[in-house]
N, C-alpha and C positions, 0 to 999 in steps of 0.2 A: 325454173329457168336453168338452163345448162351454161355450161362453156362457153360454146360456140356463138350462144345467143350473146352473152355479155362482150365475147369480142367482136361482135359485129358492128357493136361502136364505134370503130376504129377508123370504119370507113367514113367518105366525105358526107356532113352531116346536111340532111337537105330543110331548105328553106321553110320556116313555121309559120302558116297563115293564119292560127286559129289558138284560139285561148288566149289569145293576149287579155293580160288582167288591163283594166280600166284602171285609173289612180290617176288625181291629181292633187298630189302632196301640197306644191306651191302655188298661191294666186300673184307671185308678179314676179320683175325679176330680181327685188332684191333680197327676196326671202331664198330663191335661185341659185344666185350667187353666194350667199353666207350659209346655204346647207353645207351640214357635215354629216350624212347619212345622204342615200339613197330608199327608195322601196326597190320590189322584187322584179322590177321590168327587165332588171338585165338576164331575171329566168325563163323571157318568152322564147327566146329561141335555144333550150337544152332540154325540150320536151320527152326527147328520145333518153338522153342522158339519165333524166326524171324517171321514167317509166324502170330503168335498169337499177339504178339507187332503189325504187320503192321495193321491187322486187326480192333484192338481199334481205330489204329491212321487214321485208313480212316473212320473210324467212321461204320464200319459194325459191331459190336456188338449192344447188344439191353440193356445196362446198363452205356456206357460211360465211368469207370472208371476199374481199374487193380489194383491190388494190388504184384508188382513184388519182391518174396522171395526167398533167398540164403544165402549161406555162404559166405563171404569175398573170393572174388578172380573169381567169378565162371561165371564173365562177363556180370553181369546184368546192371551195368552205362555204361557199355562200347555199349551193344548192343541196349541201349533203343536211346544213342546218336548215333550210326549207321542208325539204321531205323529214326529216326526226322530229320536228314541229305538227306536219300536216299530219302524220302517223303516231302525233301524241305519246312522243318520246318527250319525259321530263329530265332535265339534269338535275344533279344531287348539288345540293344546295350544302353549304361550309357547318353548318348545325344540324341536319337534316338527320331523322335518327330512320330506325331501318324499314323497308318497303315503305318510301315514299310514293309509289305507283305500278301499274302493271306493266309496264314499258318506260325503263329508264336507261338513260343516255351518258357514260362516265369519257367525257370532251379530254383530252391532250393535247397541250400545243408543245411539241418534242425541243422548239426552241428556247425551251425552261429548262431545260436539263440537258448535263455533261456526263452523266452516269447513270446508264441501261438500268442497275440495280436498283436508283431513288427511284427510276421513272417507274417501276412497275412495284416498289413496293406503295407510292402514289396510289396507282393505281386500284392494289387489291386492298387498299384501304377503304376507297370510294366504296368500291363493290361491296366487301362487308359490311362496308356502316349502312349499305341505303340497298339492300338485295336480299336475295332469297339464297344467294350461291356462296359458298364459303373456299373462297380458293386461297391456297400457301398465301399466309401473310408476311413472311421472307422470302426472298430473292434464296434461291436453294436449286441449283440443280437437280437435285436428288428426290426432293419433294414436289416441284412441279411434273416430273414425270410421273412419279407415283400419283401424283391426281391426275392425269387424263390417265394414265393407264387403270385407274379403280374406275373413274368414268365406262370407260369403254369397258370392261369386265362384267357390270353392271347391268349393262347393255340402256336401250333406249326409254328413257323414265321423262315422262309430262311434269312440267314446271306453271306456276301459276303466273310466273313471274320471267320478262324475259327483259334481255341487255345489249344493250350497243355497247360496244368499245371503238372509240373515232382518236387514231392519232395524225392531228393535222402536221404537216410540216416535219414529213417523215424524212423528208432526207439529210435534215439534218442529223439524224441522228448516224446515217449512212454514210458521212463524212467525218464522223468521228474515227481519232486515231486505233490501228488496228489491235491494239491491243484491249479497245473497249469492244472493240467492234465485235466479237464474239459473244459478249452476253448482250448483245443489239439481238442479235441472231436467235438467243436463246429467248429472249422476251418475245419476238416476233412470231417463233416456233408454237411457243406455247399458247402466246394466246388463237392462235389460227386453226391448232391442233384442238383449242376447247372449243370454238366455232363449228369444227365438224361434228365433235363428238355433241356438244347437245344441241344439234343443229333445229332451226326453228327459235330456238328460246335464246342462244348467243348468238352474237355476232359483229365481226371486227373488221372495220375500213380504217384502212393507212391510204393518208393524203399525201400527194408531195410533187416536188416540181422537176416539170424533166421525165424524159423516159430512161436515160442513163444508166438510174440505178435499178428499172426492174428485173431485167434478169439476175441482176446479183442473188435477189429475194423471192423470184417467183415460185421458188420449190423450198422455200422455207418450212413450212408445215410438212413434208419430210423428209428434208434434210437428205435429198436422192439425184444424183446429176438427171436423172432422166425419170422421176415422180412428175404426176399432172401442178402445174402451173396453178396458181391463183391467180382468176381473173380478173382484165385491168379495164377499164373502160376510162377512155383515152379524153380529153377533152381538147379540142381544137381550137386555134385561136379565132376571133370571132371574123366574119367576113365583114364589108361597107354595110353588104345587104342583112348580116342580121344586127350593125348597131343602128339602120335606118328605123330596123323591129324594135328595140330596145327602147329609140328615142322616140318614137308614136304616142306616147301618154306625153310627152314634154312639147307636141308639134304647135300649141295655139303661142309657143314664145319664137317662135320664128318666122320672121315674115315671107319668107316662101320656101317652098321644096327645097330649091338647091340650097338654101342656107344649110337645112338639117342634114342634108346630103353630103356637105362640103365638112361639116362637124364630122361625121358619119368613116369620110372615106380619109382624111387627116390622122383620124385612130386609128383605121385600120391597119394604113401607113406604121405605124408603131409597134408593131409586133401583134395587134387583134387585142389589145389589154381595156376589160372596160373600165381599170381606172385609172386610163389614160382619155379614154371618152368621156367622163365625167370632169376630166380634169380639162379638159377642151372646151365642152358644156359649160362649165363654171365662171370661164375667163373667157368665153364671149358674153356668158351675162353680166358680167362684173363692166366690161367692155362699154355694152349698151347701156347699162345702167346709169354710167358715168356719162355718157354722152347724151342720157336725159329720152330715150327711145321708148319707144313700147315693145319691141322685141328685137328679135338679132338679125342679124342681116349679112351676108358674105363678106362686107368687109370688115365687119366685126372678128368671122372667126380667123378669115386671113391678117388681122391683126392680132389676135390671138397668141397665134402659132407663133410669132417672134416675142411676144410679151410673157412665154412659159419660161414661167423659173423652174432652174436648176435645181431650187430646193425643195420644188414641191415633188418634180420626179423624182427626189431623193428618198421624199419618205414613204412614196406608195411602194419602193426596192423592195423587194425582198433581202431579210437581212445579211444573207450569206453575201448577196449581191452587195449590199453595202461594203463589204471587207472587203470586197475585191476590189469596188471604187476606189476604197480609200489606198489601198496598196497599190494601185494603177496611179492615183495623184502623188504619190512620193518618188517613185519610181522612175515618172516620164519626168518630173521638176521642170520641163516646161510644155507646152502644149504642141511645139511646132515638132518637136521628137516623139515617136511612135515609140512603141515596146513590145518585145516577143514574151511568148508564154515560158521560154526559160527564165527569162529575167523577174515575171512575175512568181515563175515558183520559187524561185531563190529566195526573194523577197518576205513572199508568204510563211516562209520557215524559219526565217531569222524572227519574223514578228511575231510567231507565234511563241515562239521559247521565249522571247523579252513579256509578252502579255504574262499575266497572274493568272494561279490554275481556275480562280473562280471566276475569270471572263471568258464567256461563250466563243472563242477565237477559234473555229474552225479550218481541217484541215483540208487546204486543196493539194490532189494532184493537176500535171498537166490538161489533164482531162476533166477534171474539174472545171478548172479556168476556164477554159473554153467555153464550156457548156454556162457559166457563169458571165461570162462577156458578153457570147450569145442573147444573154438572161439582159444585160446593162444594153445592150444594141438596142433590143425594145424599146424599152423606156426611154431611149434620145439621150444616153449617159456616156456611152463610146461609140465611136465608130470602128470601123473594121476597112484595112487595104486589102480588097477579094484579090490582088494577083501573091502582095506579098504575106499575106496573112498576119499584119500588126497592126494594134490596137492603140488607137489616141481617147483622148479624153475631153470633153468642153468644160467639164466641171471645175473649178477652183481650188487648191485647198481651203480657202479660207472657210466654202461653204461645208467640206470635209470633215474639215477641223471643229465645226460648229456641232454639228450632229455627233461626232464622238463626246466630247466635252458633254453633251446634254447626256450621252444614256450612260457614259463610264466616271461623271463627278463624283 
């Protein structure tokens, strides 16, 4: 697989008739309503998506590394752990001593860490304890070059044993202050630059949301204004017509077409997030449930739609998105006044120097925000005046206030 093949994702992704998996998880609707998992239906329609993931992961590309981009909700952690599943990738288990299998998978979620150096010496710890590969077990400059530069000296050597490196929630770490942000850089370098060099047996996907940050990183691996790109394969937000594909294993809880339609096209209204469709799904069956039915019915979901808490959109956010929330509710102090992206970055920087250095308080620019409001627009969290370009809130402090209290007690 080339380049070109993997950026051809990019384009409008067409409608999947075929492979939809069979599954029916729940038999009524109040098993329905009280799940808190879904199965893989929301992978029927990212077949194409599927096929470009597999491809890295068998190692038939010709650069080792991806760089996989979307908005929140659009199933891109979901599908990258589908395919290192279906291709019997195992993760390294907290005990797990070395060559736990022939294909292991070492998982990051980059919103654990404030310091590029813990994240990767994290990392080549994993790799050591549970691999075949022995890469600098400090953060060194000096010594991670000298190993891909012995690599590539070496020239091309067969391994029995080969590696995923998946860091989800990459841009968080691309929002960190510029002073970290250079050994972001060097971590991303390296590991990209080992992906080429034992290419087939490594190999490294960065998740993250937004297209924003990829040109900052697309020539990471060598570090050249105008070196080839790592490519990105794009994920699009979902259309009606594929969460109508999605909700087809769920269709015997709705008493006709247009209910699952009306669920269907309500999400897609939201930004295309499917969990925002699940969260639709859920409180029509809670809905019916209540009102003693056997399934859902149109005016269940159009009752729904006004009976969606704030708090439940709150916690599918993404968490950068959360800080912004919460800097958006002190900021407007009442709902009937809007707010400009100056007034949010001022804000953002005063609270970031009052937080403590060991809470995850990331840093927005103006263009951050944006693309973070953008991110809140989706999920029903702010709205946005298209002529004047300022941002309100529905949300509450109180409900604000609740969710900080729970993750910073």
């Amino acid at each position: 697989m080339n380049n070109k093949r993997v950026l051809a994702t990019t384009n409008d992704i067409p409608l999947v008739t075929k492979k939809l998996k069979a599954m029916e998880p729940f038999d009524s609707l109040k098993t329905l309503a009280n799940a808190r998992c879904f199965a893989n239906s929301l992978m029927a329609a990212r077949d194409d998506e599927r096929e470009v993931l597999t491809n890295v992961l068998k190692g038939e590309d010709d650069i080792g590394s991806l760089f996989v981009i979307g908005t929140p909700g659009t199933g891109k952690t979901s599908l990258v752990n589908e395919t290192l599943s279906a291709l019997n990738y195992k993760g390294v288990e907290v005990n797990a001593k070395r060559l736990i299998g022939s294909h292991t998978v070492v998982k990051i979620n980059c919103n654990n860490f404030m310091d590029p150096e813990k994240l990767y010496e994290n990392v080549a710890e994993q790799v050591r304890r549970s691999t075949v590969f022995t890469i600098p077990e400090r953060f060194d400059l000096r010594f991670l070059d000298s190993y891909i530069k012995a690599l590539e000296e070496r020239g091309e050597k067969k391994y029995y044993q080969s590696v995923a490196i998946v860091f989800d929630e990459l841009d968080h770490l691309l929002r960190l202050p510029k002073a970290r942000k250079v050994n972001v850089k060097v971590v991303l370098n390296f590991f990209s630059r080992w992906a080429r060099t034992c290419l087939g047996f490594v190999k490294f996907i960065g998740i993250f949301n937004g297209a924003d940050k990829y040109e900052e990183i697309s020539r990471v691996h060598t570090m050249l204004d105008n070196g080839p790109r790592i490519p990105s394969l794009v994920f699009k937000p979902y259309t009606y017509q594929d969460f109508g594909l999605i909700l087809k294993p769920y269709h015997k809880f709705f008493s006709t077409e247009s209910a699952l339609v009306a669920v269907a096209k309500k999400a897609a209204k939201c930004g295309g997030s499917a969990r925002r469709l699940f969260d639709y799904l859920q409180q029509s069956a809670r809905i019916a449930h209540h009102e003693k039915k056997d399934c859902i019915k149109v005016c269940d979901v159009t009752l729904a739609e006004k009976c969606m808490s704030p708090r439940s959109a709150l916690k599918t956010a993404p968490r950068d998105a959360r800080m912004v929330l919460y800097i958006l509710t002190l900021t407007i102090k009442n709902h009937a006044k809007a707010v400009d992206l100056a007034q949010l970055h001022e804000e953002a920087s005063r609270l970031q120097k009052e937080f403590p250095p060991s809470t995850p308080f990331p840093y927005f620019s103006v263009r951050d925000l944006k693309q973070r409001l953008e991110t809140l627009e989706c999920y029903g969290l702010a709205s946005i005046d298209k002529q004047k370009g300022l941002y309100s809130s529905p949300v509450s402090f109180y409900e604000v206030d609740r969710f900080f209290e729970k993750v910073y007690k």
